[in-house]
C-alpha positions as CSV (number, residue, x, y, z in Angstrom):
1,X,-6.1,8.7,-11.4
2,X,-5.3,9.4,-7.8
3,X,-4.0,12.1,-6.6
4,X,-1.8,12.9,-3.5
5,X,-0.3,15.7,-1.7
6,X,3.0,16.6,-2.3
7,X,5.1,18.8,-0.2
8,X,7.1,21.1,-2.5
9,X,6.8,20.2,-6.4
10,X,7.8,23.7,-7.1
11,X,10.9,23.2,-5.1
12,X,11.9,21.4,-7.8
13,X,14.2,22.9,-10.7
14,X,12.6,23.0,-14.3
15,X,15.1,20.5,-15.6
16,X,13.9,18.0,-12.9
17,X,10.2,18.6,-13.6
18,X,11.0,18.5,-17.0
19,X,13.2,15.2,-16.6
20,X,10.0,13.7,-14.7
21,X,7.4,14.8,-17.3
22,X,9.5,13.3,-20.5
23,X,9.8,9.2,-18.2
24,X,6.1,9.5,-18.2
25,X,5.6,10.0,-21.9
26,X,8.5,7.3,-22.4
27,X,6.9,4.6,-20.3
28,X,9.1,4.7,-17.3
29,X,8.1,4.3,-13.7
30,X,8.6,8.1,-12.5
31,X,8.8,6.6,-9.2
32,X,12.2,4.4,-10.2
33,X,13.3,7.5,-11.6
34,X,13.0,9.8,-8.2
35,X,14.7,6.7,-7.2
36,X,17.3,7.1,-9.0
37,X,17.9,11.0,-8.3
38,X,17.9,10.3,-5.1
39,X,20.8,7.8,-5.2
40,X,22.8,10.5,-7.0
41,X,21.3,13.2,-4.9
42,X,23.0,11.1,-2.0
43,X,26.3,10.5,-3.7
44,X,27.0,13.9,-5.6
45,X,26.3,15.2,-1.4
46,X,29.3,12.2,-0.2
47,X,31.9,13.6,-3.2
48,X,31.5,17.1,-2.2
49,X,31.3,16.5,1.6
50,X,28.3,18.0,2.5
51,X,26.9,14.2,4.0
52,X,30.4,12.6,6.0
53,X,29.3,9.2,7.2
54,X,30.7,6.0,7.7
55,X,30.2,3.6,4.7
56,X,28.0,0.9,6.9
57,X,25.4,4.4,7.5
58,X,25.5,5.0,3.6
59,X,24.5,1.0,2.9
60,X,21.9,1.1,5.5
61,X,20.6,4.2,3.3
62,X,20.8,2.3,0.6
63,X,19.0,-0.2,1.7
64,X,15.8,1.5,3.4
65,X,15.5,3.2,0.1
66,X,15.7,-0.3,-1.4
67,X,13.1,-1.8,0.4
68,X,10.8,0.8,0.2
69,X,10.8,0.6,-3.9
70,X,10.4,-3.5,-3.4
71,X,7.2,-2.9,-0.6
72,X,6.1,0.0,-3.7
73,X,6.9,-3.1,-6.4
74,X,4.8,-5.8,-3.8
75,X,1.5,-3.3,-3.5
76,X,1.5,-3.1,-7.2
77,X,1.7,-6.7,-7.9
78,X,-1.3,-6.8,-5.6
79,X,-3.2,-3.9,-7.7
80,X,-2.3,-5.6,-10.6
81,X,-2.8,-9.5,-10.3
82,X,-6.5,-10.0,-10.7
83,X,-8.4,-13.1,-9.5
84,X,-9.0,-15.5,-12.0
85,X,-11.6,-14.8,-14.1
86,X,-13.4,-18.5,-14.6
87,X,-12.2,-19.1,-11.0
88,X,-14.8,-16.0,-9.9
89,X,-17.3,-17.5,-12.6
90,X,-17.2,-20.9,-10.9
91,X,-17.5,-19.8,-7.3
92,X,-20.8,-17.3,-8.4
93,X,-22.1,-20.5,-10.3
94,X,-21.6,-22.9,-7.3
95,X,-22.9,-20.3,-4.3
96,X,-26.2,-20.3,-6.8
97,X,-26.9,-23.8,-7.5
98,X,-25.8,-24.2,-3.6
99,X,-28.7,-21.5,-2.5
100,X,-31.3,-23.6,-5.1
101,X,-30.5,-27.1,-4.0
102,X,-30.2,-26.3,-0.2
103,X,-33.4,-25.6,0.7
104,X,-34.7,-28.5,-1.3
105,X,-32.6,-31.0,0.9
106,X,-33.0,-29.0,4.2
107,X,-36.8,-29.3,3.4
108,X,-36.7,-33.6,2.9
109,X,-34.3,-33.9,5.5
110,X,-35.7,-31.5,8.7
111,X,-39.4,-32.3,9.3
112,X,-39.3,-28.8,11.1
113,X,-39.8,-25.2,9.1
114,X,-38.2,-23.1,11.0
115,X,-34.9,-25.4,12.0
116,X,-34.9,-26.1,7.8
117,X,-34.7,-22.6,7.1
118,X,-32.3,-21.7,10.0
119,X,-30.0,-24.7,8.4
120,X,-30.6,-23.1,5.0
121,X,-29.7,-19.4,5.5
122,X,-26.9,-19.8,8.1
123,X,-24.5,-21.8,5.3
124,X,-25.4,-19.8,2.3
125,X,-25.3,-16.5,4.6
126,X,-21.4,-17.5,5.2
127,X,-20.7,-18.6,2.5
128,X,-21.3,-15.2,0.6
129,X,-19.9,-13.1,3.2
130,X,-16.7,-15.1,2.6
131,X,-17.4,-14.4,-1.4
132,X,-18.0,-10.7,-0.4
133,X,-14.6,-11.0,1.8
134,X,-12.6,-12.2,-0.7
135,X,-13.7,-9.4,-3.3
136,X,-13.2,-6.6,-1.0
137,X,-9.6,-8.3,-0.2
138,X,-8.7,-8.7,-3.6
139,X,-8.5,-5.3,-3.9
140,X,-7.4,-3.3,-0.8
141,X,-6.5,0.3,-3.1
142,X,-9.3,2.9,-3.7
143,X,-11.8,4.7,-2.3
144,X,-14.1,2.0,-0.7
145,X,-14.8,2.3,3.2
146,X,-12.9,-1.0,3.5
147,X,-9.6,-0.1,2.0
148,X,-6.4,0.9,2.7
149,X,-6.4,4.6,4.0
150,X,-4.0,5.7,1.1
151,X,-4.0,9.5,1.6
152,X,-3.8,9.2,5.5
153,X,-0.4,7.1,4.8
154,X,1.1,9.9,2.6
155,X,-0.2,13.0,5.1
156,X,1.6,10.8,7.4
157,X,4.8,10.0,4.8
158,X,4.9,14.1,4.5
159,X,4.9,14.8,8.3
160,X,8.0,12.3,8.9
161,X,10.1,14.3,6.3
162,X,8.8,17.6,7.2
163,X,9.9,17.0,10.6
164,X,12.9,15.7,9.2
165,X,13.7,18.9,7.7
166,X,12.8,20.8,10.5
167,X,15.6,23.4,12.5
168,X,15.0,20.8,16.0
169,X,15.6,17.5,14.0
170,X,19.5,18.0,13.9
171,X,19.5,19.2,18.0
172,X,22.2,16.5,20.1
173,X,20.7,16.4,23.4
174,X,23.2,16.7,26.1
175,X,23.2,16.3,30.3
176,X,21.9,18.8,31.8
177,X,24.7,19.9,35.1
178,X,22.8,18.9,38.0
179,X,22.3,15.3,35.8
180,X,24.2,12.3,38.1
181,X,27.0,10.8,36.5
């Protein structure tokens, strides 16, 4: 399995950790479930006035946590949905018979060698790098020099809410005296 950095796991109270640790061994998305403590996080903080914002702020909250969990729900579809199976069969078959059956014809059709085997390894070169592209696309998660830079995104993810928590991210800038008004 992967593993990622997280920020503060021991900042979390035992009946949280142990709240996560009993949705794994039921089957549930620990992910929907942070989720969900987050939403109550949020409104438990409106009821005792620690967050006052207008309600159009809370929804927009809402909704950026929203969307996050349905971009989460989109990348695992594409982790999960496989190509077909006889589809991949059928394309290996046909870039094989192609890579027999082209020479053969390049040969009766172009008197010259060197033009026939140009007109030969040009096609079937393509042809497999778009195989090859299509494999590496099919899966854009792991640890492959071609895929998606997973651990840079969460370093990244970390900074923006390390900075968010930071004394300066709650400073309102004002003019300074000499400033024109």
């Amino acid at each position: 399995t992967e593993s990622y950095e997280v920020l503060d796991l021991v900042g979390l109270d035992e009946e949280t950790l142990q709240l996560l640790c009993k949705a794994k061994g039921h089957g549930f998305n620990r992910v929907e479930v942070l989720l969900h403590l987050t939403q109550v996080l949020v409104i438990t903080a409106m009821k005792r006035g620690i967050i006052e914002v207008p309600p159009p702020v809370l929804s927009r909250v809402y909704q950026t946590l929203s969307r996050g969990f349905v971009n989460l729900l989109n990348a695992k579809k594409i982790k999960d949905t496989a190509f077909p199976f006889p589809h991949a069969q059928a394309i290996a078959l046909l870039i094989l018979m192609l890579s027999v059956l082209t020479p053969l014809v390049m040969t009766t059709l172009v008197n010259q060698t060197v033009l026939a085997c140009f007109a030969t390894f040009i096609p079937l070169f393509g042809l497999c790098c778009l195989n090859y592209t299509a494999g590496e696309l099919e899966m854009p998660f792991g640890d492959d020099a071609n895929d998606l830079p997973l651990h840079e995104f969460q370093q990244e993810m970390n900074s923006s809410l390390l900075m968010l928590m930071h004394d300066f991210s709650d400073h309102v800038p004002s003019l300074a005296p000499q400033a024109i008004r």
